[in-house]
C-alpha positions as CSV (number, residue, x, y, z in Angstrom):
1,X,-67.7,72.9,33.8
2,X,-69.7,69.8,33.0
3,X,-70.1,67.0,35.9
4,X,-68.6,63.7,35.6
5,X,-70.2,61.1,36.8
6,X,-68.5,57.7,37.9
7,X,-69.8,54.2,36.9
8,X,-69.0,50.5,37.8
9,X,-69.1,48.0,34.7
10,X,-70.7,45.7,37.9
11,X,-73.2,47.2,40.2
12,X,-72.4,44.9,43.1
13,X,-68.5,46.0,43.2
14,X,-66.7,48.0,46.0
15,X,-65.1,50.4,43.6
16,X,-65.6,53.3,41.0
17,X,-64.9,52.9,37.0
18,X,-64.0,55.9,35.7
19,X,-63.6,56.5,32.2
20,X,-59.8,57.0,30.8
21,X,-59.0,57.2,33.9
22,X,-60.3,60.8,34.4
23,X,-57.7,62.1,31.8
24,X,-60.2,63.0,29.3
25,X,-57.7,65.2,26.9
26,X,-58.6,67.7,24.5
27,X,-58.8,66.7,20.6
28,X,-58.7,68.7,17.7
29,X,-61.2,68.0,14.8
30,X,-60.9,69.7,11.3
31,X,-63.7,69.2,9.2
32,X,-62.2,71.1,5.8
33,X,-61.1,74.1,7.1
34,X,-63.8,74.3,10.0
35,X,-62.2,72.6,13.5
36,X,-63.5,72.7,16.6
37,X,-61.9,71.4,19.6
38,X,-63.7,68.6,22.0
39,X,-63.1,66.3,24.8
40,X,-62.6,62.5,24.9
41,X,-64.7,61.2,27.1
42,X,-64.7,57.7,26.5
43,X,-63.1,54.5,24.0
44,X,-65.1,51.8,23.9
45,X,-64.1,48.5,23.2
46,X,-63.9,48.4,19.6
47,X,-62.3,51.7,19.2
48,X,-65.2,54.0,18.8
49,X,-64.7,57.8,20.2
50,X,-67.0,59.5,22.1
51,X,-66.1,63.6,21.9
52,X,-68.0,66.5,23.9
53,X,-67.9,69.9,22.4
54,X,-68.2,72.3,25.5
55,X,-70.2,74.6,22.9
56,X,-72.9,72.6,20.6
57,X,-73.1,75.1,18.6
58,X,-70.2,75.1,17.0
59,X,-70.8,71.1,16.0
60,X,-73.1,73.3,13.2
61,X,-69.5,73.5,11.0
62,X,-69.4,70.2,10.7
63,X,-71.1,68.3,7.8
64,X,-71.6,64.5,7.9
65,X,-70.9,62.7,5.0
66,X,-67.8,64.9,4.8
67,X,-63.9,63.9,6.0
68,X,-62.9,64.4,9.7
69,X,-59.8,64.8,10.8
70,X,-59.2,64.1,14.7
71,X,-55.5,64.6,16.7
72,X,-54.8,65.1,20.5
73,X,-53.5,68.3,21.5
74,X,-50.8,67.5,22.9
75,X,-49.1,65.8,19.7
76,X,-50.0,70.0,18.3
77,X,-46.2,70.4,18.1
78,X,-45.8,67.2,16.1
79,X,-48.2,68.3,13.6
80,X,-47.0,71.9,13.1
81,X,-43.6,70.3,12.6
82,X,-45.5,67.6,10.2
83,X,-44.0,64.7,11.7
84,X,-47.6,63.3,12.3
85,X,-50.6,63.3,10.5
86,X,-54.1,63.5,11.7
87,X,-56.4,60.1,11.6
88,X,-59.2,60.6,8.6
89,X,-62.5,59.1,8.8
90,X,-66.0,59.5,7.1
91,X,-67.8,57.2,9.7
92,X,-69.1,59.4,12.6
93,X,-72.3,60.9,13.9
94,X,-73.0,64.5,15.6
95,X,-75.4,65.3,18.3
96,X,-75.7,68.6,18.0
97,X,-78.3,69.0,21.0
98,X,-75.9,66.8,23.4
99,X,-73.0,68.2,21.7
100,X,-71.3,65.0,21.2
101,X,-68.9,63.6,18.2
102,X,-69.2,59.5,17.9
103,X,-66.3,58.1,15.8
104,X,-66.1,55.0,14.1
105,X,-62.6,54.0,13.0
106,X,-61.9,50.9,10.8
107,X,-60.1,48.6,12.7
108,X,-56.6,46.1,11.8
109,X,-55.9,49.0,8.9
110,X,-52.8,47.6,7.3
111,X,-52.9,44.6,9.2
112,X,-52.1,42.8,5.8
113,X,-49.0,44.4,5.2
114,X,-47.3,43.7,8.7
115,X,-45.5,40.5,9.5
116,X,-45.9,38.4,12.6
117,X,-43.0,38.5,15.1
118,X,-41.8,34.6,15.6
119,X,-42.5,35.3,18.8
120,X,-43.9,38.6,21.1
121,X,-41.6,41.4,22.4
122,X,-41.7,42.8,25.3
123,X,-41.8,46.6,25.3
124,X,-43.1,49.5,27.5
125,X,-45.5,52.0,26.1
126,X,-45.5,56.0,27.1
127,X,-47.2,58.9,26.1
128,X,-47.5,62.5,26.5
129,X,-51.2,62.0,26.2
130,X,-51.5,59.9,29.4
131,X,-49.9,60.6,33.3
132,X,-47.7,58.4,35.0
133,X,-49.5,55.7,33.1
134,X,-47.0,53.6,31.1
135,X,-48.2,50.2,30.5
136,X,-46.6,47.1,28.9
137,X,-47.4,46.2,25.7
138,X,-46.6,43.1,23.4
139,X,-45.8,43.5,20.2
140,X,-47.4,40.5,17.8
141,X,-46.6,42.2,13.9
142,X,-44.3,44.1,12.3
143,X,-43.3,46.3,9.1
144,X,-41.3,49.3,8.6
145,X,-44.5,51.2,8.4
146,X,-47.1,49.6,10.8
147,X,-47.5,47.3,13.3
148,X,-49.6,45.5,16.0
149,X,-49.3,45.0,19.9
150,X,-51.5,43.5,22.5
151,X,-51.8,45.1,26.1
152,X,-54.0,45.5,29.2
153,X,-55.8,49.1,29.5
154,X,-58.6,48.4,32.1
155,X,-59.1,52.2,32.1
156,X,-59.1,52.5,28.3
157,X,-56.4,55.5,28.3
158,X,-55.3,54.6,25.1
159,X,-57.4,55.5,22.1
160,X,-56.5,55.7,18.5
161,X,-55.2,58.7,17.0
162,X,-52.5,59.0,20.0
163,X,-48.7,59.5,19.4
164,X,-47.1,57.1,21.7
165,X,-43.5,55.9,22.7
166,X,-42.5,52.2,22.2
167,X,-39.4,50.7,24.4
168,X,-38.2,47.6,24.2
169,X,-35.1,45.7,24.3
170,X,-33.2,42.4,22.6
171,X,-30.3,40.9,23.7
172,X,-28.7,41.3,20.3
173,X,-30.3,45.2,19.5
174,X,-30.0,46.4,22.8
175,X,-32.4,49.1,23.8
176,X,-34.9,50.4,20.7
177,X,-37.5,53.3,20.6
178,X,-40.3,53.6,18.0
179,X,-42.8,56.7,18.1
180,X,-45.8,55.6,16.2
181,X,-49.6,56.6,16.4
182,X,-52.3,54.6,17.2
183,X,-54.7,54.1,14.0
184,X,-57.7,51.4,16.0
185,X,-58.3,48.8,18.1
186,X,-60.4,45.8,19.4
187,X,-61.1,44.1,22.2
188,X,-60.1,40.6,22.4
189,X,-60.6,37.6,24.9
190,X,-58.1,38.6,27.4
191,X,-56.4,42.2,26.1
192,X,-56.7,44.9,23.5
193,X,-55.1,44.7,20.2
194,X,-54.0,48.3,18.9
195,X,-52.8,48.7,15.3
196,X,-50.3,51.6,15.1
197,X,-48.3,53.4,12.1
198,X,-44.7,54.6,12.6
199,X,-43.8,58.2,12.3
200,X,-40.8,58.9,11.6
201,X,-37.6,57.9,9.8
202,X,-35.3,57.0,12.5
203,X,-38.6,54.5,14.0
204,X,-38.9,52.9,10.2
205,X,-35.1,51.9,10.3
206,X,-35.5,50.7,13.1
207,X,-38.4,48.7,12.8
208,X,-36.5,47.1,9.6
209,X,-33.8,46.3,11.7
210,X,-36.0,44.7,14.3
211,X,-37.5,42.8,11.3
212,X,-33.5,41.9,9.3
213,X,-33.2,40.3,13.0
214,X,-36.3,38.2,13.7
215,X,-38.5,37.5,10.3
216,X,-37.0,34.5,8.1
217,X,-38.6,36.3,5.3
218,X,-36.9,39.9,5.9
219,X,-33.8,39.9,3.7
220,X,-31.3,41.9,2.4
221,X,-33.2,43.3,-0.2
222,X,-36.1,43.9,1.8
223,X,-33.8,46.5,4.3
224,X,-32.8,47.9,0.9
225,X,-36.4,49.0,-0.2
226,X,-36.6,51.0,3.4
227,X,-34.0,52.6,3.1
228,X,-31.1,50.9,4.9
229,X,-27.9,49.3,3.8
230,X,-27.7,45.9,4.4
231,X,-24.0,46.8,5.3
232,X,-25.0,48.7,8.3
233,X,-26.2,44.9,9.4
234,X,-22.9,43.6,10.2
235,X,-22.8,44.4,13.3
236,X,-25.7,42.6,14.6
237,X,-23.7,39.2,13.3
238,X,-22.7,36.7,15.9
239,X,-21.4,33.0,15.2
240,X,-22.1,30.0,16.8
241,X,-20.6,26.7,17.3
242,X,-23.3,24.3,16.7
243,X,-23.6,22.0,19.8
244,X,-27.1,20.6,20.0
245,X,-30.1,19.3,17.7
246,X,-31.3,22.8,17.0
247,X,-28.3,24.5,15.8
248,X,-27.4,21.6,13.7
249,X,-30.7,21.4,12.0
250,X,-30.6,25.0,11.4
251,X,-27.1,24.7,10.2
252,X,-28.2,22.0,7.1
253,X,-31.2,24.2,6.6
254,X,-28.5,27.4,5.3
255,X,-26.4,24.5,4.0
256,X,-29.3,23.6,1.7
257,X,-31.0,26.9,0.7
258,X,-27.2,28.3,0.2
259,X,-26.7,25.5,-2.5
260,X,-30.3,25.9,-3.9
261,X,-29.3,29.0,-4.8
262,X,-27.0,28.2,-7.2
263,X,-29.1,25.4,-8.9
264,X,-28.2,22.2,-6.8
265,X,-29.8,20.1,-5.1
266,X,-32.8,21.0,-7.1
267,X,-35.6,19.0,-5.2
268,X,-34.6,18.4,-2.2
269,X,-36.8,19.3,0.6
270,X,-35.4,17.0,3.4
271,X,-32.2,19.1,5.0
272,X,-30.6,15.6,6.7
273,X,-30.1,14.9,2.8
274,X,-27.3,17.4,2.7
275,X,-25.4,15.9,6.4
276,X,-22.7,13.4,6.1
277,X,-20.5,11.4,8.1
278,X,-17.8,14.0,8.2
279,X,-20.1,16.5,10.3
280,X,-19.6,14.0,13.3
281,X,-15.9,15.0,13.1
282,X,-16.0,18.5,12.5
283,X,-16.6,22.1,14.4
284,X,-19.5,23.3,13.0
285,X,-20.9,26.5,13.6
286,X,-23.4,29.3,12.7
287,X,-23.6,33.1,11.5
288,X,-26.4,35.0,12.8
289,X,-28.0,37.9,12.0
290,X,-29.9,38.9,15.3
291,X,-31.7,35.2,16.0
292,X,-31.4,34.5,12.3
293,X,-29.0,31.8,10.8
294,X,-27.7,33.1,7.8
295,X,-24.5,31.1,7.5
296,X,-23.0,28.3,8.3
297,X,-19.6,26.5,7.7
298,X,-17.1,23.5,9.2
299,X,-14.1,22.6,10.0
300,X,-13.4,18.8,9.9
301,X,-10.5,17.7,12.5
302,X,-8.5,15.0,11.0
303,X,-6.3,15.0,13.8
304,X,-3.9,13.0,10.9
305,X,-6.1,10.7,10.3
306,X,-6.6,10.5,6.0
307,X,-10.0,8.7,6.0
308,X,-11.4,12.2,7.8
309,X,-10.1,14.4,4.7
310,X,-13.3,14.5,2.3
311,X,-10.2,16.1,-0.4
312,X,-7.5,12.9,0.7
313,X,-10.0,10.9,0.2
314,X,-12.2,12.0,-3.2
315,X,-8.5,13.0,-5.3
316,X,-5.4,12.1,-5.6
317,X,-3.9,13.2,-2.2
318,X,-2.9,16.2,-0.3
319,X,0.7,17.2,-0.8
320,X,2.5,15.4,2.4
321,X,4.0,18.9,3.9
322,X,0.1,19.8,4.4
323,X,0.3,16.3,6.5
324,X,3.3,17.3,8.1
325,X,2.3,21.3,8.7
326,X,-1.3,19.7,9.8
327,X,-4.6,21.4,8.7
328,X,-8.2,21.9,9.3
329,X,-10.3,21.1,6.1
330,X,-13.1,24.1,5.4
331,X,-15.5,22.7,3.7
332,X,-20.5,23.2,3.4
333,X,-19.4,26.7,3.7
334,X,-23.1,28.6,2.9
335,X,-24.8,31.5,2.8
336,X,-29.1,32.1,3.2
337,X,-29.7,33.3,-0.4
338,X,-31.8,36.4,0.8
339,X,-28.5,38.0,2.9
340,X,-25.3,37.5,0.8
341,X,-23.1,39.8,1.3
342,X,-19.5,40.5,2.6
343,X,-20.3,40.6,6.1
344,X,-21.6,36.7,6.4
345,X,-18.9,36.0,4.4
346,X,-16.1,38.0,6.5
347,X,-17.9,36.5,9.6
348,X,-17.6,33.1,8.4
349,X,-13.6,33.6,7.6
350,X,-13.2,34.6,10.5
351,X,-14.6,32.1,12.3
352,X,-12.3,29.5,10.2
353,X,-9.2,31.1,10.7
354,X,-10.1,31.2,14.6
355,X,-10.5,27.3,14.9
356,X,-7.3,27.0,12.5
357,X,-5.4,29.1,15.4
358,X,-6.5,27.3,18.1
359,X,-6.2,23.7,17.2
360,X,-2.3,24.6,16.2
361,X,-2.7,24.2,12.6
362,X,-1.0,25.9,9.7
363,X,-2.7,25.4,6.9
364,X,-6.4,25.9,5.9
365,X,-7.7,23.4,3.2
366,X,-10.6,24.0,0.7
367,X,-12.4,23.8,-2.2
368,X,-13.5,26.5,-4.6
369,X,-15.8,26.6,-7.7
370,X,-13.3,28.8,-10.6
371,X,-15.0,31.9,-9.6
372,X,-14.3,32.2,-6.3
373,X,-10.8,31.5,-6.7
374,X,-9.8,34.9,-6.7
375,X,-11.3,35.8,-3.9
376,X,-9.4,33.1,-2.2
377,X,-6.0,34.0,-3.4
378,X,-6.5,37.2,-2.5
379,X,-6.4,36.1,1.0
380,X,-3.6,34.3,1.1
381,X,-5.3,31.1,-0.9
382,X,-3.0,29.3,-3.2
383,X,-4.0,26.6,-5.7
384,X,-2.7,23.1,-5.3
385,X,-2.8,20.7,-8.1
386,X,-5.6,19.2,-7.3
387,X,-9.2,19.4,-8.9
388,X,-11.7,17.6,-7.6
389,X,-16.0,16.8,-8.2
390,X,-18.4,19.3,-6.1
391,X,-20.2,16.8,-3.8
392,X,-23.6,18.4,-4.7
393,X,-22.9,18.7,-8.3
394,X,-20.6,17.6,-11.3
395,X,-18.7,21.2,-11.3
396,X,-14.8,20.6,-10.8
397,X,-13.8,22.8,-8.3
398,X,-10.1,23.6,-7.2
399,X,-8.6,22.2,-4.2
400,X,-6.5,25.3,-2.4
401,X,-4.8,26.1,0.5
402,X,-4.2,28.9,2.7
403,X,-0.5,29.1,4.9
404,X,-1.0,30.5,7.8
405,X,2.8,30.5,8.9
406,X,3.6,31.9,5.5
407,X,0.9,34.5,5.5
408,X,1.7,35.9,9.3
409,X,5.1,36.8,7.8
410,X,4.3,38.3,4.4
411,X,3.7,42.1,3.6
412,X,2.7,42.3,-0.1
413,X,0.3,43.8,-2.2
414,X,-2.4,41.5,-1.0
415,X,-1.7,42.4,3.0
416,X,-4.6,44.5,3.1
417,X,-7.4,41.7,2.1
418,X,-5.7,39.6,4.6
419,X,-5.9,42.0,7.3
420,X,-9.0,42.8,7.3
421,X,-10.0,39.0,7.1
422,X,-7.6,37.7,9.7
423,X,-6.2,40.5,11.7
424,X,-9.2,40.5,13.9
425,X,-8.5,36.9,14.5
426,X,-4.8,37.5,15.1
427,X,-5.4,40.2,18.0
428,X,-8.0,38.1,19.7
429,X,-5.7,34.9,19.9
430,X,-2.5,37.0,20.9
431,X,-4.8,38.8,23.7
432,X,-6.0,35.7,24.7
433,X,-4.2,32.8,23.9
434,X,0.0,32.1,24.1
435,X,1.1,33.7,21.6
436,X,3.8,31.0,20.9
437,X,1.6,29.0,18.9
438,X,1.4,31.7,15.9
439,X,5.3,32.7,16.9
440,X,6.8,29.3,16.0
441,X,5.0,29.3,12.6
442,X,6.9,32.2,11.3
443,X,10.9,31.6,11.7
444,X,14.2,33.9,10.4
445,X,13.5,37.2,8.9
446,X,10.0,36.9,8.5
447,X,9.6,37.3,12.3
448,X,10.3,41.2,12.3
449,X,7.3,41.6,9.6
450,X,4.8,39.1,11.8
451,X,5.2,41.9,14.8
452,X,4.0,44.4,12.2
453,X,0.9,42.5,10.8
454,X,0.3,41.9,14.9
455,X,0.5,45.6,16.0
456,X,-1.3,46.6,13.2
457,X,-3.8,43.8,13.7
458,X,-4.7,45.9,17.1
459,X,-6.2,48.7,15.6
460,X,-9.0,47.5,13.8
């Protein structure tokens, strides 16, 4: 059995450096269909692979010039199984007298197709390769394919070629796993930066889920080209009432790119442009996907007072039992362009019909362009007659309005639109909240078919 010697990167210090931290595992290295198993003995800094071969001779199979193919035993039962690859590379040298395999591998392959995290993750790194050894790691880039993290490996146990075990969590993900390999690394200032592949299916969806949560530029369409529905999305949404500088400058940024979308405000790039004086008198708030805006909306609280009622005040006037029944106004309801789809929408709905509950109000005002109307009036949205100008364009929208009272009590062919908007909203307020304020809007028969809509409303 060959000696190993230690060394010390100083010769004044106290202390022994051995290499990887003594583990020095076996690799496997195909050459065509010649292989020939050898021993790492050492990474250095920018990745390179030193391998002994217990018997020189056999390093005779090998041909520079031609392909290698290197993998750690202990990922074998990955390979038979073909859930991992080898790493290929044509840049290597052979001592066959010191019978000793050098390997070059390119380093930050793929780096171009991986997108930088906003900010680094956290995560914890493990591997069958190395003993008790997990270290923490920092992941800086991302794709559903490949990736980038940072960490501190004094011993250089890692090395490239390894299968290793990435654990992280996100307060709106929870707890994630990837498996990936290690492809190179470098050495940088103050850590090493490995680049990585992912290996597996159930890694790549979640890596794109990781990404639908964190990357501005990861959309909907995006998820689709991995492989995952953009309806399995829904529930990482969360809404937020928008209560500081941040949110509210986030908020007019979806307000503006929603609109963009459908050919106004062509040209605008300053996102106060789209605020008025009616968001100082109005519950605004956020859907998120992850730490994403992706929607926003508001309810303006006239609290009776008709100068705070953008519709009183740009038409002809409300009808006065919408005075008398008050009403929240829903109006800048938006959606990011890159992740429309039923669940922001639902989300922001939902959202409405909460604040409409608890500020005691029975009807929900708003304005629709002629194509969403039907979507409106399948929830309960009725058109009153009323048109007035979009405030971002010259389109006539219609001015409609949803009753709540009238809706609670109502089983129809449309129940089951409105249940799924608003029966989520009904449980929640009954659970939480009196339930007298949602009793006294429905009176006489009507009552007996509320209790139905509520007990059904549990079982979502």
């Amino acid at each position: 059995m060959e000696l190993v010697h230690a060394e010390s990167t100083d010769r004044g210090a106290a202390y022994a450096y051995w290499k990887t931290d003594l583990h020095r595992p076996e690799v496997l290295v195909w050459s065509g269909p010649h292989r020939v198993t050898a021993t790492l003995e050492e990474r250095g800094a920018d990745g390179t692979l030193v391998l002994s071969v217990p018997e020189p001779q056999r390093l005779a199979v090998l041909r520079p010039g031609r392909r290698l193919a290197i993998a750690f035993r202990a990922d074998a039962a990955r390979l038979r199984r073909r859930r991992l690859v080898p790493l290929f590379t044509t840049d290597y040298s052979l001592d066959e007298q010191a019978g000793r395999i050098v390997v070059r591998l390119s380093a930050g392959l793929g780096a171009h197709r991986t997108r930088p995290l906003p900010r680094p993750i956290p995560a914890r790194l493990d591997s069958t390769v190395l003993f008790g050894r997990r270290q923490e790691v920092e992941l800086l880039r991302l794709s559903p394919y490949q990736g980038q993290f940072t960490t501190d490996d004094p011993g250089r146990c890692l090395a490239p070629g390894m299968a290793v075990v990435l654990d992280a969590w996100l307060p709106w993900l929870g707890h994630w796993r990837l498996t990936v390999q290690l492809t190179d690394c470098r050495q940088e200032a103050a850590a090493t930066r490995f680049g990585f592949r992912i290996v597996d299916r159930a890694s790549m969806r979640t890596s794109a889920t990781v990404l639908a949560g964190t990357d501005p530029g990861f959309g909907f369409a995006e998820l689709r080209d991995t492989g995952v529905r953009p309806s399995l999305m829904t529930r990482y949404l969360s809404v937020r009432t928008v209560a500081d500088d941040l949110t509210y400058r986030q908020a007019l940024d979806v307000r503006l790119a929603g609109n963009q979308r459908f050919g106004r405000l062509a040209g605008v790039q300053d996102t106060t442009e789209v605020a008025d004086e009616l968001d100082a008198h109005a519950v605004t708030f956020l859907c998120l996907l992850g730490e994403k805006p992706v929607g926003t909306g508001r309810v303006v609280v006239n609290g009776g007072d008709r100068a705070l009622s953008e519709i009183e005040t740009g038409t002809v006037g409300l009808p006065l039992h919408i005075w008398r029944g008050r009403f929240v106004e829903v109006s800048r309801l938006a959606i990011d362009p890159a992740h429309r789809g039923a669940g922001v929408v639902l989300a922001l709905f939902r959202e409405t019909a909460r604040l409409a509950f608890n500020l005691d109000c029975r009807y929900l005002v708003l304005d629709a362009i002629e194509k969403l109307v039907p979507a409106y009036e399948r929830i309960g949205g009725k058109r009153l007659p009323i048109v007035k100008t979009h405030p971002y364009s010259k389109e006539t929208v219609h001015v409609m309005a949803i009753d709540i009272g009238q809706e609670l009590g109502r089983l129809g062919r449309r129940w089951l639109p409105w249940q799924v908007v608003f029966g989520p909203v009904v449980d929640h307020h009954m659970r939480t909240s009196s339930p007298d304020a949602l009793t006294r809007l429905v009176r006489g028969p009507r009552t007996a078919l509320f209790w139905v809509k509520r007990t059904v409303s549990r079982l979502h």
